[in-house]
N, C-alpha and C positions, 0 to 999 in steps of 0.2 A: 360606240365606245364612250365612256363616261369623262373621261379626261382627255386630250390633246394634247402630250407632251411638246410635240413640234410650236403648235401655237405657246403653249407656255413658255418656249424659251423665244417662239422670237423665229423660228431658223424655218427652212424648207427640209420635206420630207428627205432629199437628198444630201444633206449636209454631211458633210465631213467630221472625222473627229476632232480636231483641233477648232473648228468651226462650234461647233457644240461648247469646248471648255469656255473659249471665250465668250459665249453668249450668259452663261452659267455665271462668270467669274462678272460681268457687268452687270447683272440682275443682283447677286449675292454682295453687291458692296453695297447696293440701294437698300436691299430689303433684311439686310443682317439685324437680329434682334439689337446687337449693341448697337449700330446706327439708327435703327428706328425701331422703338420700343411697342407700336401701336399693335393690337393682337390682329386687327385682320391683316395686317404687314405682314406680321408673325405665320399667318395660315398661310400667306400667299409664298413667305419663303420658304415655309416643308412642302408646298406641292413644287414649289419649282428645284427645288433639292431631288424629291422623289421623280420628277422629269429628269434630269441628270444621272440620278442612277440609272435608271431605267436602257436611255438612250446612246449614254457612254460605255455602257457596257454589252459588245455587239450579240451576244447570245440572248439577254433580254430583249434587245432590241429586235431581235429578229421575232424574239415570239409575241412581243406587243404589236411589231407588223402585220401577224398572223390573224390576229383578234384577240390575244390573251393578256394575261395583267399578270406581270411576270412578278408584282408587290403582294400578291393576295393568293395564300398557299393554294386554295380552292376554286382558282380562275379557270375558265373552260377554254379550251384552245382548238381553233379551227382546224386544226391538222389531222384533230381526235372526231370530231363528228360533233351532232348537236347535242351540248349537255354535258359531255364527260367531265367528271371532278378532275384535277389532277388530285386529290386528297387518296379517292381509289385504291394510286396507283401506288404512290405512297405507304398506304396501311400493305399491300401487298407485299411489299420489297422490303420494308424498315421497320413492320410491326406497329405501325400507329403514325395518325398522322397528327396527332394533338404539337403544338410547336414546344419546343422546346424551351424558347426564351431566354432569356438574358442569365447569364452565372453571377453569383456575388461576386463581392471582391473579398469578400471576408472569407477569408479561410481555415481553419484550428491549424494551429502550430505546431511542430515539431518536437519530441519528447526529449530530454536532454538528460547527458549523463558526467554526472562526477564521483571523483574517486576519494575518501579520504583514510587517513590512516589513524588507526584506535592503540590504543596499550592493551594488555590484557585484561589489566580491570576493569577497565570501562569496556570492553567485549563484555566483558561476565554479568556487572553489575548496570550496564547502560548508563544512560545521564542527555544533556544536553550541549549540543556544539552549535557554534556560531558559523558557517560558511558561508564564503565570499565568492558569488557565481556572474559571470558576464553573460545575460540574454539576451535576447530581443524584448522592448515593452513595448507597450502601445504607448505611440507620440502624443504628447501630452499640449502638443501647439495647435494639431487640427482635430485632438480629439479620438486619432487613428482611420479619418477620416480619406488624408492624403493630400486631401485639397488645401490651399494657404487658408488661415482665418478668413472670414467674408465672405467668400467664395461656396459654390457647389458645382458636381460636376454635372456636367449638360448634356442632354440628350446628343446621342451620336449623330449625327446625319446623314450618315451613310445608311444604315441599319435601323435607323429610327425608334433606336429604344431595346428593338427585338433580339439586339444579341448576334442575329444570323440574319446569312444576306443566302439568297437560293437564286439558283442557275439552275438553266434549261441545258442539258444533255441527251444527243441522239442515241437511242437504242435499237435495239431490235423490234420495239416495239411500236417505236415512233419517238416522240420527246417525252423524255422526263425530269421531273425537276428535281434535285435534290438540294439540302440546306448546308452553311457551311457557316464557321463562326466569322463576324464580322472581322474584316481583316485591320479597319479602322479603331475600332474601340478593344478587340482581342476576345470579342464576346460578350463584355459589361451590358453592352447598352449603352452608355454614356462613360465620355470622356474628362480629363482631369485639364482645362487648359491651365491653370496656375497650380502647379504642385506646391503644398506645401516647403519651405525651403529646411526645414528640420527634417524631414525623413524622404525627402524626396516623391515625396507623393505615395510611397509604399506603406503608412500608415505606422509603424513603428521604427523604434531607434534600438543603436546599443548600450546597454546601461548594466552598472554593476550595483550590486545589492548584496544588502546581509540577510541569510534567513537561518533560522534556527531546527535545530533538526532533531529529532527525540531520539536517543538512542538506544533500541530495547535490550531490555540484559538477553544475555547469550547469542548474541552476531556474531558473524566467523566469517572471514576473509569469504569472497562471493559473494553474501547477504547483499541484498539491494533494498534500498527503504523508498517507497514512493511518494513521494508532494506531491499528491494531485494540483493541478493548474498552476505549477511555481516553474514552468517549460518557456519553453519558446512562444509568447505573442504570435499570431497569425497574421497575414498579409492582410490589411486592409482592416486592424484593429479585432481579426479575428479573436475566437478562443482561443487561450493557451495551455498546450501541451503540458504534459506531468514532465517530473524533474526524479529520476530516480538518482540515488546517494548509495553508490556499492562501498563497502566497507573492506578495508584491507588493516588486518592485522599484524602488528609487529612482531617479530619475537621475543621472548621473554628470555632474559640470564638467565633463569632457576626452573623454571615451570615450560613445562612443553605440555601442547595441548592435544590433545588425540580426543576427537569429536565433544560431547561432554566432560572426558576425564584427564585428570591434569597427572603429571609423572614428574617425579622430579629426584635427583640422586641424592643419598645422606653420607657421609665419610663416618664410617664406626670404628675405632683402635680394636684392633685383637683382644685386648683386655674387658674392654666394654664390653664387646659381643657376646668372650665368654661367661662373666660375670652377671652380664643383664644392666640395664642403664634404666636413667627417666630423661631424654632430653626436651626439651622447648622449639619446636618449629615454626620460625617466620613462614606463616601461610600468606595467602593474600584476603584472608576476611580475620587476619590477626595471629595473634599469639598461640598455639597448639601445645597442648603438655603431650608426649608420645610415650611409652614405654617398650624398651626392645628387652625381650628376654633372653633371657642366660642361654647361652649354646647358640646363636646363631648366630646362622651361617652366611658366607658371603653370598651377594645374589639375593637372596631372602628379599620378599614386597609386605612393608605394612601398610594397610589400606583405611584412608581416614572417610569414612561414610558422609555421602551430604557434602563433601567440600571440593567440588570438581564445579564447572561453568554449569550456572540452569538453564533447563530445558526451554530453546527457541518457542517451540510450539508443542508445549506442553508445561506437564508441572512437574515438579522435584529437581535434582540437581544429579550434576555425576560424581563422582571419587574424584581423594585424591590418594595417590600410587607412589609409597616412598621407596625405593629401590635402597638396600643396604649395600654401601662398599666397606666392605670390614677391610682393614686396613694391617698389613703384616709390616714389624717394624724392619727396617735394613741396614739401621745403622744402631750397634746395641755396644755400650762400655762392658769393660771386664764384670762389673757386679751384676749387671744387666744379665748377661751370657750363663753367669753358672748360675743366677735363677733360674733363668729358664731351663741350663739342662737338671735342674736340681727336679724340676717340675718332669723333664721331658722322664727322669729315670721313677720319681713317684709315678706316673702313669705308664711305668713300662712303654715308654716311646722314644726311650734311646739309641733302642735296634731298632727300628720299626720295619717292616717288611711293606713293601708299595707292590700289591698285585693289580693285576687289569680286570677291571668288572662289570662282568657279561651282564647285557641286559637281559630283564626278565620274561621281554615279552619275544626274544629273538631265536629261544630254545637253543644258546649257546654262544657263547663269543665267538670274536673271529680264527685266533687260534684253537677254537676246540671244534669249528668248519671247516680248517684246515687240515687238522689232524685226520677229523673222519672221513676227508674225502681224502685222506694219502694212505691211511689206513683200507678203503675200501676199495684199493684197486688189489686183481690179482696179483 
């Protein structure tokens, strides 16, 4: 056996465990790098560390009694015959027996989401807004590092750098050793003993910022717009997450929007309709001249080309959809009244007859379905 843990710490092959801590704990005040900075010091307190693990922990212990080196994934163990890898057994059961080693601490961040709210002409025509978001950054005191200024963090001593500390468990087959993350360091490899006192040793803080956000024409409530790396800072000054910015549109008094195309109602006087008009539409890209023609009707859509919201993901634009309310007067003076019966008796509309009118495509109205099925009984 290449090393003597028992002689390293000092103890007899029979010792006890609390016998062990205390031998461990009187070498380790001697030989601490910050009490004695000297490097063979320094050797001599990772081997008598690596004796402590070893020994304190009785399933190691048991297979370094054995003949094995429960530190070195490929130790041969007298249990197994002469020669056997534990590596073998390992590539057998877990697919490889390369180690795994130490995880960063650096992480990428988590992707974050805010909400804001648009008009509809800034949906239509986009523009640029200023938003005010609380993330995480990376701590700007250790750098995202975790550790106070000065400082770095230090090999684990438990795990020795490796991340994972592995134990001998009985099988079927005899012992096996499997690996598990250091339960000291949490898998690092090395430990933080002076945390940064800004972010607590986790490498970033919370902080609020302005960023600017481009807003493309034609967004519609749901639309989400992505900042790449404007997210969440990661644990240990990792990359930082995208920042998506979904978009929620208001409604609008006048203008309702149905996908690219805008609708909107116009009030026309009976008089207008019949006669025909030219009025001026407050659109939302300006001033519109319209003209409604003589005769029509209430309900009637004039449809202005090109002036609806442009195409997200595409090119052109949609409509916009003017709905006429022709408007009947209700409240008409004496002079008012015999124009218009003066009018109703010129167009023979003083009697007027109101019949029901069958549609064309029904092959009859509903009283004339009536009739023929009272008609076509015996």
């Amino acid at each position: 056996m290449a090393t003597d843990y028992y002689a390293l710490l000092g103890i007899e092959r029979d010792a006890g465990p609390e016998e062990i801590k205390r031998a461990y704990r009187r070498l380790a005040r001697e030989l601490h790098p910050d009490v004695n900075p000297d490097p063979e010091t320094q050797d001599r307190f990772k081997e008598v560390t690596a004796a402590y693990e070893v020994l304190s922990d009785p399933q190691k212990r048991q297979m370094y009694d054995m003949g094995g080196d429960p530190l070195r994934a490929g130790s041969a163990g007298g249990g197994f015959g002469g020669g056997f890898d534990f590596g073998d057994i390992m590539d057998a059961f877990f697919g490889g027996g390369t180690p795994r080693g130490p995880r960063t601490r650096q992480r990428r961040g988590q992707d974050a989401l805010i909400r804001i709210e648009v008009e509809l002409k800034e949906a239509m025509f986009g523009g640029k807004r200023d938003i005010t978001v609380d993330t995480a950054a990376r701590c700007e005191a250790c750098a995202g590092a975790g550790a106070a200024p000065g400082t770095e963090p230090t090999t684990c001593p438990m795990c020795r750098g490796r991340g994972e500390i592995q134990q001998v468990q009985r099988s079927f087959l005899g012992q096996v050793m499997t690996a598990r993350p250091c339960p000291q360091c949490s898998g690092f490899g090395t430990t933080i003993a002076h945390p940064c006192v800004e972010c607590s040793g986790d490498g970033r803080v919370r902080t609020r910022r302005t960023i600017e956000v481009t807003i493309p024409a034609g967004v519609d409530t749901g639309t989400r717009i992505q900042l790449s790396g404007q997210g969440e800072v990661g644990p240990g000054g990792g990359d930082s997450g995208d920042l998506y910015v979904e978009i929620v549109e208001k409604p609008h008094p006048i203008f309702e929007r149905r996908g690219d195309d805008l609708h909107c109602s116009v009030q026309v006087p009976m008089t207008a309709a019949a006669l025909g008009t030219s009025v001026t539409l407050d659109t939302l890209d300006g001033e519109e001249g319209m003209t409604i023609p003589a005769g029509t009707q209430p309900g009637e859509v004039l449809t202005l080309r090109a002036r609806g919201v442009p195409r997200l993901r595409g090119t052109g634009r949609g409509d916009l959809h003017v709905h006429l309310d022709v408007r009947t007067p209700t409240r008409l003076d004496e002079t008012q009244t015999d124009l218009i019966q003066q009018l109703a008796q010129m167009r023979g509309e003083d009697s007027a007859s109101i019949s029901v009118q069958e549609s064309a495509d029904s092959g009859g109205g509903l009283f004339s379905r009536l009739r023929d099925a009272f008609s076509s009984r015996p």
